[in-house]
C-alpha positions in Angstrom: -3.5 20.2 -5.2 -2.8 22.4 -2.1 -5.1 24.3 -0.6 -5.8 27.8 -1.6 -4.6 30.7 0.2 -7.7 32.7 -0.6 -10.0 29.5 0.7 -7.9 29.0 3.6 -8.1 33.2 4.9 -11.7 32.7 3.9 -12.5 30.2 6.1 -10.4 32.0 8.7 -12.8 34.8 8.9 -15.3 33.1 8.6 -14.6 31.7 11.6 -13.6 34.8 13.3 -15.8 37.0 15.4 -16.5 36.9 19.2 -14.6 35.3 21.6 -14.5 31.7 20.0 -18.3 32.0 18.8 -18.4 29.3 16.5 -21.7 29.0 14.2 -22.4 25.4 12.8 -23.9 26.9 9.6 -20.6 29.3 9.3 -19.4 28.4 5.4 -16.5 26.7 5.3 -14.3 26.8 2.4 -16.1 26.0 -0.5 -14.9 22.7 -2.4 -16.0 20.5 -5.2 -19.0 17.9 -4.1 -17.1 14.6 -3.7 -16.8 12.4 -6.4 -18.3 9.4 -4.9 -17.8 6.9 -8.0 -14.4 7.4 -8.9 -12.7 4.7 -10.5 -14.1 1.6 -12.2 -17.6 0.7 -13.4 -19.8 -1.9 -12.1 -23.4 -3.3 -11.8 -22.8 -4.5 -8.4 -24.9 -2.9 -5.4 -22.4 -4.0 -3.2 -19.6 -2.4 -5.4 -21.1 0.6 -5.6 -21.5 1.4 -2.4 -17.7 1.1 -1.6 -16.7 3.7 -4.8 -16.7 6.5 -2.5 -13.9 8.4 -3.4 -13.6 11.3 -1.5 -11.8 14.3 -3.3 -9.3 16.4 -1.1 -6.9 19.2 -0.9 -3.5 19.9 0.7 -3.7 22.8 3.2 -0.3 22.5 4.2 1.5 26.1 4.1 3.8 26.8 0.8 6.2 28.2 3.5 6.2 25.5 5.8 9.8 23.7 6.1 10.6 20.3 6.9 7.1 18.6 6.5 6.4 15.0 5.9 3.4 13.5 4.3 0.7 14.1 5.9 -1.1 10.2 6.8 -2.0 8.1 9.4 0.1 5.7 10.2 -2.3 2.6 10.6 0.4 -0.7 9.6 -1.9 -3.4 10.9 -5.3 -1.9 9.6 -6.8 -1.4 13.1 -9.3 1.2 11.6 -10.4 -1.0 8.7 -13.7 -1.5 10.9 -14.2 2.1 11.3 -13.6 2.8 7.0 -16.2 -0.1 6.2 -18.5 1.6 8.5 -18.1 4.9 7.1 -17.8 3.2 3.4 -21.5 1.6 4.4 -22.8 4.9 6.2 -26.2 3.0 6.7 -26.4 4.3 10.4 -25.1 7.6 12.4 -21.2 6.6 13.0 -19.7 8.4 16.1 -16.7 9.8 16.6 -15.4 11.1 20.0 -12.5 13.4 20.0 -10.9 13.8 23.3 -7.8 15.8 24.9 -6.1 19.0 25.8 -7.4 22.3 25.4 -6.3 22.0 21.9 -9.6 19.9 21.7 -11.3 21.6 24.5 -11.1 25.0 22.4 -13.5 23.6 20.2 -12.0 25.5 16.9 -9.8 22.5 16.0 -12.3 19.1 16.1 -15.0 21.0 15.0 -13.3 22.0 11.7 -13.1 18.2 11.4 -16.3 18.4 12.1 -17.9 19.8 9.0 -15.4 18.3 7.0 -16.0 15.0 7.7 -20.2 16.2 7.4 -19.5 17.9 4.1 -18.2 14.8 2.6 -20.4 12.2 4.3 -23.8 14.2 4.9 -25.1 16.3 8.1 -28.3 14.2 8.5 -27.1 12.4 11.7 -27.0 15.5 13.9 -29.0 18.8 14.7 -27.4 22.1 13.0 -26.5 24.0 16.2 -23.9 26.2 17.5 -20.6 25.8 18.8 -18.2 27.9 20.7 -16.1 28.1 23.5 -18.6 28.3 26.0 -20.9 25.1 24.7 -20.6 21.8 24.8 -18.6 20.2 21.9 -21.0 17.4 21.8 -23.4 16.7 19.1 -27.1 16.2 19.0 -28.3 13.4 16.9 -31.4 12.9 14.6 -31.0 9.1 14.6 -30.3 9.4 10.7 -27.5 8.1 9.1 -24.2 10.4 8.4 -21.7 11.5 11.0 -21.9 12.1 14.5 -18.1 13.9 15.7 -18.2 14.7 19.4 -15.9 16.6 21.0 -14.5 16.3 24.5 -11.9 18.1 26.0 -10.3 19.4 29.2 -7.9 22.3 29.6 -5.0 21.3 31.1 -5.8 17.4 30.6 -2.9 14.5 30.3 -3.9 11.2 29.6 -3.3 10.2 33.4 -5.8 13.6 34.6 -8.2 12.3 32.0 -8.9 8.9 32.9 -11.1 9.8 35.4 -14.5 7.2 35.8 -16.4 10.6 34.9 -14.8 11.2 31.6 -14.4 7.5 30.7 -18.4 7.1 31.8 -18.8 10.1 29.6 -17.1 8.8 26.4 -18.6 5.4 26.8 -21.7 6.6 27.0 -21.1 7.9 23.7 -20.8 4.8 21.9 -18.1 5.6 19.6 -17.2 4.0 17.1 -13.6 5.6 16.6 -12.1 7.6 19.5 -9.4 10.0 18.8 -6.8 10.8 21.8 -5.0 14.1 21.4 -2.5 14.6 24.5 0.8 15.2 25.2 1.2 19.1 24.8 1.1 18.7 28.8 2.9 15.8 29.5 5.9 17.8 27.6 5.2 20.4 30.0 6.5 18.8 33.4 10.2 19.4 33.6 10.3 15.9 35.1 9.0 14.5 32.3 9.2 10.4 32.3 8.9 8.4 29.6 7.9 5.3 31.5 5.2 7.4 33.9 3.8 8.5 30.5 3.6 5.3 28.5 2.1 3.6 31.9 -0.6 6.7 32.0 -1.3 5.7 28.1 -2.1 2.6 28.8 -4.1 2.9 31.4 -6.6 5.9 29.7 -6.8 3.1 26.4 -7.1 0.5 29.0 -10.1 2.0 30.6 -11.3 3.1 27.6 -11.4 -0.5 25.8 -12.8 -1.8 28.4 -15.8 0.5 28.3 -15.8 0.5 24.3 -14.1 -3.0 23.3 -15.5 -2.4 19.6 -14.5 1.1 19.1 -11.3 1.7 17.5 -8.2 4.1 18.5 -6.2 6.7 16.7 -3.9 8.7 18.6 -2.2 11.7 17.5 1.0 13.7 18.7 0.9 17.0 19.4 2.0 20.0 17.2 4.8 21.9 19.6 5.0 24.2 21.7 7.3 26.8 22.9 8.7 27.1 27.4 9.7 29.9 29.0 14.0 29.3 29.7 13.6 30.0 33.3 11.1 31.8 35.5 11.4 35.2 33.6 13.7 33.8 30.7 12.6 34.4 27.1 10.4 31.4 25.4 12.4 28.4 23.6 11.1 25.4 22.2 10.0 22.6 24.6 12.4 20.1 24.8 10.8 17.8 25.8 8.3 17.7 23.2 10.3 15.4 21.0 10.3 13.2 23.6 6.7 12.8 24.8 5.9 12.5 20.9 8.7 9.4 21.2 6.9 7.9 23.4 3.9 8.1 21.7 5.2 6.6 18.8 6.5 3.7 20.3 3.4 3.2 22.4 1.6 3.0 19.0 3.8 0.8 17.5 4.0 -1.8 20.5 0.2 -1.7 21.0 -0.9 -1.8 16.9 -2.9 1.6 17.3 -3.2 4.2 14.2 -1.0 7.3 14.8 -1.5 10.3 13.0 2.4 12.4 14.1 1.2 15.8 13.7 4.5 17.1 15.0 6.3 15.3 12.3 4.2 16.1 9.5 4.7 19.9 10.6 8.4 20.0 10.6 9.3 17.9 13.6 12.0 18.3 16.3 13.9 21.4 13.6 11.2 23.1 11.9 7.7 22.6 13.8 7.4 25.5 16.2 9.6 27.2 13.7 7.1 27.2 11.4 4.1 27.2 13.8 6.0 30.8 14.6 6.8 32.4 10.9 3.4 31.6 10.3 1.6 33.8 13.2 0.0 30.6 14.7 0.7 31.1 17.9 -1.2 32.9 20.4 0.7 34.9 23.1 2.0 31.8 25.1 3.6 29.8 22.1 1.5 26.7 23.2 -2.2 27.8 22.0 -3.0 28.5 18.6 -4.4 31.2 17.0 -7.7 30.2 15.3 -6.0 30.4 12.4 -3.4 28.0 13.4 -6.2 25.2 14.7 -8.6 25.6 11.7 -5.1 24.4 9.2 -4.9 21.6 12.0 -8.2 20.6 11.3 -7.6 20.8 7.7 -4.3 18.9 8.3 -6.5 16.2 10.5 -9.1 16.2 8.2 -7.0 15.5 5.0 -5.4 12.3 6.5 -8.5 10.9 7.8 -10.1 11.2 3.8 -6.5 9.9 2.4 -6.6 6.9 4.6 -10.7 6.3 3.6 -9.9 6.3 0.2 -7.0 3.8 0.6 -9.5 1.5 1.9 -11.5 1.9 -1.1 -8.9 1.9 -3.5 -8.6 -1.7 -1.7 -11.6 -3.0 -1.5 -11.9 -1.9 -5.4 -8.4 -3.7 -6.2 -9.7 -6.8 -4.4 -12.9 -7.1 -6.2 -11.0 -7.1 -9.7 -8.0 -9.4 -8.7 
C-alpha cells in the first residue's frame, strides 16, 4: 500500500523545528509492529528465526511521473551476508552510510535510521540526539539490534573522500554493510569524465575493501539536481547527471556490487528533477532537499532495503520446503 499522505506530513513536522535539530526520540510515522512470522508454520528453531517478514509501505508520491520500482539491484547476491546477519540479529550489526552533504545533512540516513531500529529493535545503540551540528554516528550499548552510522562530508566525491582519515574512520567502524552515496558532485564539474570517475570509484571501494574485506557494498545514485545555464543564467537540469549515474551503473554491474538507482526509481533522466520540483523538494539551489524531500528519500531507501530483506526470507523459507 502507499504511504499515507497524512503519515508522511506528519513525520515531516515532526521533524521540523530548529535549524536541522533532529531528536532521536522524535515519533516517526506510526506503522503496524512487523509481522515477524509471516508465512509458513514450523517447529524448527532455526526456521523460525528466519520468518522475519518485515511489513512495509510505499512512500512514493501519487503525483510522481515516470518512476520505477523501487529495489536494489543486487544480481549476484553480494548482500546475502549482510540479510543472514540481520535475519540472525544475535549481535549489534553496523551500518556505515557515507557521502555528500545529502548524507552529511543528517535528515536523510537518519530516517533510515529509525526505520531500520523500528523494525529490528533500538537496543544496540544509546537514544541520543541528532542534528546538523552533531556527529551522525551512533553510540552503542553492545546489545544486539542495529547500529546505522552516518558519515558525510559536504562537498565530498568519491576521489575527496578516500582520504586515509575517512577510510581510518569507517574502518574503525567495523561495518558490516557500507553504503556509498556520491555522485551529486561529480555531475557538478563541467569537465565531467566518465573514466576519471569510474577510476575514483574504484579506488574509494578499493581502499575501503581493503580496510573492511568482510563488509559488504551497496552504492546508490543520486536523485538530481538542477545547474545554473551560465554564470547568471536561470537553473536547468544537470546534464550531466545522467551520465555520472551511467557510470555508476556500469561500475556496479562490472564489479558485482548492489545498486539501489535512486535517480531512476524517481523519474530518471525525463521526470526526476521534474518531480523533485512540482513537489516543493528542493531548497533554493535545486541540488539540496528540503527536509521534506530527504525524509521520502529515507522512506524510499528504507523501503528497498526491507523489500530486499524479505526476498532473502522468502528464500531461505522456499528452500527449506523444496
Amino acid at each position: 500500500m502507499r504511504w499515507s499522505e497524512k503519515r508522511f506530513w506528519a513525520l515531516c513536522w515532526g521533524l521540523l523545528f530548529g535549524t536541522l535539530q533532529l531528536l532521536a526520540q522524535d515519533a516517526l510515522p506510526e506503522k503496524a509492529r512487523p509481522d515477524r512470522h509471516s508465512g509458513h508454520v514450523s517447529d524448527s528453531k532455526a526456521l523460525q528465526q528466519l520468518m522475519k517478514f518485515v511489513e512495509v509501505s510505499n512512500p512514493m508520491p501519487a503525483g510522481f511521473k515516470g518512476t520505477t520500482e523501487n529495489k536494489i539491484t543486487d544480481p549476484t547476491n553480494e548482500l546475502e551476508p549482510f540479510w543472514q546477519k540481520l535475519s540472525v540479529l544475535d549481535r549489534p550489526l553496523r551500518i556505515v552510510h557515507i557521502g555528500d552533504s545529502h548524507v552529511r545533512g543528517h535528515v536523510y540516513p537518519y530516517i533510515v535510521r529509525r526505520q531500520l531500529e523500528e523494525d529490528f529493535g533500538r537496543e544496540a545503540v544509546l537514544d541520543m540526539q541528532v542534528s546538523y551540528r552533531t556527529s551522525g554516528l551512533a553510540q552503542e550499548t553492545g546489545a544486539a539490534g542495529i547500529v546505522y552510522h552516518i558519515l558525510g562530508v559536504n562537498g565530498a566525491t568519491c576521489a575527496s573522500f578516500a582520504t586515509p582519515e575517512n577510510i581510518r574512520q569507517v574502518v574503525g567502524l567495523n561495518p558490516d554493510l557500507v553504503i556509498l552515496s556520491f555522485g551529486t558532485n561529480e555531475a557538478h564539474g563541467r569537465r565531467y569524465s566518465p573514466a576519471e570517475h569510474l577510476a575514483q570509484m574504484d579506488n574509494l571501494l578499493g581502499e575501503l575493501k581493503k580496510g573492511c574485506p568482510k563488509a559488504v557494498y551497496l552504492l546508490t545514485t543520486p536523485p538530481g539536481a538542477y545547474v545554473r545555464n551560465g554564470r547568471r543564467g536561470a537553473r536547468v537540469i544537470n546534464p550531466r547527471t545522467k551520465l555520472a549515474v551511467k557510470t555508476e551503473l556500469d561500475y556496479a554491474a562490472s564489479r558485482k556490487l548492489a545498486l539501489w538507482d535512486m535517480y531512476h526509481v524517481v523519474g530518471g533522466e525525463r521526470y526526476a528533477c521534474m518531480n523533485w520540483n512540482a513537489g516543493h523538494y528542493y531548497q533554493r539551489d535545486k541540488i539540496h532537499f528540503t527536509q521534506e524531500g530527504y525524509i521520502l528519500q529515507g522512506l524510499l531507501l528504507h523501503e528497498a532495503i526491507i523489500k530486499s530483506y524479505n526476498n532473502y526470507v522468502e528464500t531461505q523459507l522456499d528452500g527449506t520446503w523444496n
